[in-house]
C-alpha positions, -999 to +999 in steps of 0.1 A: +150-077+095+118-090+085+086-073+067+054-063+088+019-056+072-006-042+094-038-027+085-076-026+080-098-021+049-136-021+036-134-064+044-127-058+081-135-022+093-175-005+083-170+031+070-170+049+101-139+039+111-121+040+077-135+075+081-123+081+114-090+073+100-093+096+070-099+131+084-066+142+088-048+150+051-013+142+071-020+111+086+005+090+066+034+109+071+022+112+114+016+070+113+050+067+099+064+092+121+050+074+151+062+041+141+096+048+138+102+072+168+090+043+187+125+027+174+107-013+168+111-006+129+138+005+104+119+012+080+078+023+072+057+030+044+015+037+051-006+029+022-039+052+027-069+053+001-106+055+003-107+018+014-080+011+035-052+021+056-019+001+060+018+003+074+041-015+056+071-018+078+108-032+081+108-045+120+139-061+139+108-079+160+074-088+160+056-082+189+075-047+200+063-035+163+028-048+163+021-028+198+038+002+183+019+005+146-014-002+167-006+024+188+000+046+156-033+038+140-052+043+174-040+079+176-049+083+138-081+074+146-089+099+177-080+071+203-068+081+234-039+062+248-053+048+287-045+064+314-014+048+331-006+027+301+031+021+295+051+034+266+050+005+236+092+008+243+086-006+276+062-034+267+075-073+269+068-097+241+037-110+247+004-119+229+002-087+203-040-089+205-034-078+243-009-048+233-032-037+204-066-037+229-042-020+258-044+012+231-069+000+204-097-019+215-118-002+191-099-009+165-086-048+171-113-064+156-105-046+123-069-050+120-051-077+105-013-087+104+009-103+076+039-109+087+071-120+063+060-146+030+025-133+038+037-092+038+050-102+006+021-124-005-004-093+009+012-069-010+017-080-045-023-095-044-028-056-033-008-039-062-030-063-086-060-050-077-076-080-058-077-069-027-097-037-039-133-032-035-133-028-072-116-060-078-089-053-109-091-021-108-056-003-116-059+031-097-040+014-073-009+011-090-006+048-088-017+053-050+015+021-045+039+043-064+028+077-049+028+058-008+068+047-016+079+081-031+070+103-004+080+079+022+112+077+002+108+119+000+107+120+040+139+091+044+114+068+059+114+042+034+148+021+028+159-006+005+138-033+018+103-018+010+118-004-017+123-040-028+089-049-017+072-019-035+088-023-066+086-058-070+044-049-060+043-022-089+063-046-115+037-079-109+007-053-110+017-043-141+017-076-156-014-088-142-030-057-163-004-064-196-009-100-196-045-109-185-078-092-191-085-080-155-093-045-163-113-055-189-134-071-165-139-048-134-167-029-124-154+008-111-174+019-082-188+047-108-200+024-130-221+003-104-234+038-088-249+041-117-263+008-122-280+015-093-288+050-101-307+040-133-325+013-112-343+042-089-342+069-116-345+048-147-324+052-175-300+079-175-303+095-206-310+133-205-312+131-165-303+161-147-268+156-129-245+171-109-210+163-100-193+179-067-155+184-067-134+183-096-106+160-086-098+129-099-125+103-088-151+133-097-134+139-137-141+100-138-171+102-127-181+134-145-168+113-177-188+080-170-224+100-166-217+116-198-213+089-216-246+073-202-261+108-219-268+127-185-279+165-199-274+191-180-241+182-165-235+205-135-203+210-121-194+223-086-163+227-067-148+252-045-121+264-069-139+280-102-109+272-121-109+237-112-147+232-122-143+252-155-119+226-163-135+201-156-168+213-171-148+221-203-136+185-210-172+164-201-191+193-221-205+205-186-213+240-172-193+252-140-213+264-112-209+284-082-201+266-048-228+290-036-255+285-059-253+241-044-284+243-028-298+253-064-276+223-078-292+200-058-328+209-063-321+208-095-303+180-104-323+135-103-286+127-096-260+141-079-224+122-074-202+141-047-163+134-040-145+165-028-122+152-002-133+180+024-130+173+064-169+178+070-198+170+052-207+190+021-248+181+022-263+180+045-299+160+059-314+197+062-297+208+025-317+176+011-348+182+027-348+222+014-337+208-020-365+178-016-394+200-003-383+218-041-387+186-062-421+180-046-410+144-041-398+139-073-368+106-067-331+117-065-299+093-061-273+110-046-239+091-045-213+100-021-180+084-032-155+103-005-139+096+023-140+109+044-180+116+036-194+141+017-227+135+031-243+135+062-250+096+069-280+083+068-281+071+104-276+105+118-304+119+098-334+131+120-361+115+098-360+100+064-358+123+035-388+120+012-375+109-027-342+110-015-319+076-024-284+077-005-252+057-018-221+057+001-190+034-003-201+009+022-234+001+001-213+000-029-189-023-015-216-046-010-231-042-047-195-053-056-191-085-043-186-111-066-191-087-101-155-095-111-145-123-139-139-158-113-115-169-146-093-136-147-088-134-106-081-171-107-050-161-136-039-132-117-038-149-083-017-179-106+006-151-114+012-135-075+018-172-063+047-172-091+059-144-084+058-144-047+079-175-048+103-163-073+109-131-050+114-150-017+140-173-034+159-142-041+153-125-010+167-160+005+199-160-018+205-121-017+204-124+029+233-147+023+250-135-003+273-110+021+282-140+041+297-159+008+316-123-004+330-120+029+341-157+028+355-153-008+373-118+003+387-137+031+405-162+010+415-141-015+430-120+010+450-153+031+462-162-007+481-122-008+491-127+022+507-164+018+516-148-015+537-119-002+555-145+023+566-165-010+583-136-023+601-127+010+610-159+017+621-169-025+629-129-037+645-149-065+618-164-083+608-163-118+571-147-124+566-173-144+570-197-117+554-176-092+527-171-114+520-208-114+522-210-078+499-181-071+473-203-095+476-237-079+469-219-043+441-200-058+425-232-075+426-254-042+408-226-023+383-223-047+377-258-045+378-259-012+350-231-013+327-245-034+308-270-014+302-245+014+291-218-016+269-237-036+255-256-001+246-219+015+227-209-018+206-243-018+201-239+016+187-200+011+161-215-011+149-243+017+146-216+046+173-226+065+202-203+049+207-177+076+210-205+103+241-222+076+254-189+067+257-179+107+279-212+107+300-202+078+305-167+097+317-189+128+336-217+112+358-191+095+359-158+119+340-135+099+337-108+116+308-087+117+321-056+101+334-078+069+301-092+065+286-055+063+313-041+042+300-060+015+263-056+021+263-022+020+266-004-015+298+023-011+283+063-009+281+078-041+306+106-044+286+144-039+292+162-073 
C-alpha cells in the first residue's frame, strides 16, 4: 500500500471554489465515503478547513485512486458526472489529468497530488503550519487531530494514516515547542485589523460588531478588544451562545433580529458564523449605509463558506462600504511570516520525514524477517523432536547442547540475509530483497501476515 494526498487550497483554487466545496456540513464523511466504495483505497482520511480541502488516502494503485478521489471532490463540489462516462472501477491506468478532467475539469487546475515520500513530506509541512495561509499558525493541529478521529469514529481510517497522522501531530508539536514560529505569525484576525485601522484609523473606541459566536468569532471578539473597540456587539443565532461570548470579551449580546441595527451601527463589523447562505447582504449594507450617511465601514467576512454577499455579485458599489473576505486576506499574508523560523521548521520536517521513511522502510520488511526467523525456529523443533525419537536415551544435558549448536548455526546462517534486508529497507530497494527472501525460503503468504497483523484483543 502506498499513501495518496490529493487536494486543493487557497495557493491553487480562488474562494469560489473552496466555497463550492464548503456548503455541505457532511462533506468529509460523503468524500471518504465515495472514495472507498469505489474500492481503489483501503484506507481515507479528508482534511477540510476554511482554506483547503484534502483526502488523505491508503491506495493499492495510483492511477485507479486518483480518478476515484477526483471523482469524490467533483461531486463535493456540485459537479455533475458526464453523461455516458464510465464508472472510475471501469477506468484503465492511464494519464490521471485525463480521468480527473473526464469528471472534474473545473476542478483540475486546482488540484494537486503527493504521492508516497511527498504524502508524507505534504503532510508533516501541513501539521506545522506552513502550508497555512497564516503561516505558523497552530489551529491546525487541532483540525489534524479532530480529521483522524472521526475518520477513525466511522472505521475509515486504519493503521497507516494513523501512522501518518500521528507522526504529523507529533513534528507539529515540536515545530511550536522548539522554535518561535507562533511567535511570529500573523492570524488572519490580526491583519483584518491592520487593515481595518488603515480605512477606519485606529481602533480605539470604534464601534464593532462580531457575528457568530464560535470559535474564529471568540478570537476575533478577543483581538478587537484588546485594540480597545467600545461598544462590542455580539450577534449570533443562539442567545445563549452570544451571552457567552459577550460575557468573557466584556461585550453586550444582541438579537439576531435587531442585525440590521448592528450594522448601521457598528465602523466594523467582523462576521464568521458558518451558515450555508449569506448572512449580509448587498441590500442589508446599502439600508445600513444609506443610515451612516457615508460614514466608512470595514466589514470582514472570515467564513466559509461566506457570510457575505461577494463583492462581484453586488449590483453597484456600496457607498463607505470596505469589503474583506479570505481571498484578500490571503493575499495581505504573503510573506508576513519570520523567513529565519520557516527556514528551522522546514530543517525540522526534512528530519523528520527522513527519519519516518527509514522506519516505514524497516517496519514493510520486518514480517518477512519474523516469518523467516519463525521458520527456523520451527525446522530446529522439528529436527529436534526427530533427535529424541531417533536417541529416546539421551541425557538433557547433552541434548541441551545439541539443541544450542543447531540453534547457533541457523542464527548464523540468518544473519547476513537479516541485517542485509534491513540495510536494504533504508536504500529503497527492501521489498524487492525481502520478496526474494519470501521465495528463496517458501514463505508462504499467510506466515508473512500472521506476524504483521497484531492478534484481536480479547472482548471483556
Amino acid at each position: 500500500m502506498s499513501l495518496l494526498v490529493i487536494g486543493l487550497s487557497h495557493h491553487t483554487a480562488p474562494l469560489s471554489v473552496l466555497e463550492a466545496l464548503s456548503e455541505r456540513p457532511d462533506r468529509a464523511e460523503a468524500i471518504a465515503a465515495s472514495v472507498l466504495g469505489s474500492a481503489t483505497a483501503t484506507e481515507a482520511v479528508v482534511l477540510s478547513t476554511c482554506n483547503r480541502l484534502e483526502v488523505y488516502a491508503s491506495v493499492p494503485a495510483f492511477h485507479p485512486a486518483v480518478a476515484a478521489i477526483g471523482e469524490a471532490l467533483a461531486l463535493a463540489a456540485g459537479i455533475e458526472e458526464p453523461e455516458g462516462a464510465r464508472p472510475v472501477a471501469e477506468l484503465p491506468p492511464g494519464d490521471p489529468a485525463d480521468a480527473l478532467a473526464a469528471r472534474a475539469e473545473a476542478l483540475a487546475d486546482h488540484l494537486y497530488v503527493r504521492y508516497d515520500d511527498a504524502a508524507v513530506a505534504h503532510a508533516f509541512t501541513v501539521a506545522c503550519g506552513l502550508d497555512s495561509m497564516a503561516v505558523g499558525e497552530s489551529q491546525i493541529l487541532g483540525q489534524m487531530r479532530d480529521s483522524l478521529a472521526g475518520a477513525q469514529g466511522r472505521g475509515q481510517a486504519g493503521e497507516s494514516l494513523n501512522a501518518l497522522f500521528q507522526g504529523a501531530l507529533r513534528v507539529g508539536k515540536r515545530a511550536h515547542t522548539e522554535t518561535d514560529i507562533d511567535q511570529h505569525s500573523v492570524s488572519l484576525v490580526q491583519i483584518a485589523l491592520e487593515e481595518a485601522s488603515a480605512v477606519l484609523g485606529p481602533l480605539h473606541g470604534a464601534p464593532t460588531a462580531v457575528v457568530g459566536a464560535g470559535g474564529m468569532s471568540g478570537l476575533a471578539a478577543a483581538t478587537a478588544r484588546r485594540q480597545g473597540v467600545d461598544p462590542l456587539a455580539i450577534v449570533n443565532r443562539t442567545p445563549e451562545r452570544a451571552e457567552r461570548l459577550a460575557t468573557s470579551t466584556s461585550g453586550v449580546a444582541r438579537a439576531w433580529a435587531e442585525l440590521p441595527d448592528v450594522l448601521a451601527e457598528s465602523d466594523l463589523v467582523i462576521t464568521c458564523t458558518g451558515a450555508v447562505g449569506h448572512v449580509i447582504t448587498a441590500e442589508m449594507l446599502e439600508e445600513s449605509a444609506a443610515r451612516r450617511d457615508g460614514r466608512p465601514q470595514v466589514v470582514v467576512d472570515l467564513a466559509l463558506p461566506r457570510d457575505v454577499e461577494p463583492v462581484d455579485s453586488w449590483v453597484r458599489p456600496v457607498r463607505g462600504v470596505t469589503l474583506i473576505d479570505l481571498q484578500a486576506l490571503g493575499l495581505l499574508l504573503e510573506g508576513r511570516a519570520d523567513t529565519t523560523q520557516v527556514v528551522r521548521v522546514r530543517e525540522l520536517v526534512t528530519g523528520e520525514v527522513a527519519d519516518y521513511l527509514t522506519r516505514r522502510m524497516e517496519k514493510s520488511v520486518a514480517p518477512t524477517v519474523a516469518a523467516l526467523r519463525a521458520r527456523a525456529a520451527a525446522l530446529v523443533a522439528t529436527e529436534m523432536d526427530r533427535l529424541d525419537q531417533r536417541l529416546p536415551e539421551l541425557d538433557e544435558t547433552t541434548r541441551a547442547e545439541v539443541g544450542l549448536a543447531v540453534h547457533r548455526i541457523v542464527e548464523k546462517l540468518l544473519h547476513t540475509p537479516t541485517m542485509r534486508v534491513k540495510e536494504f529497507a533504508m536504500e529503497g530497494s527492501g521489498d524487492d530483497y525481502a520478496a526474494a527472501l519470501r521465495e528463496l525460503f517458501d514463505l508462504e503468504p499467510k506466515d508473512v501476515a500472521n506476524v504483521s497483523t497484531p492478534p484481536k484483543r480479547a472482548q471483556p
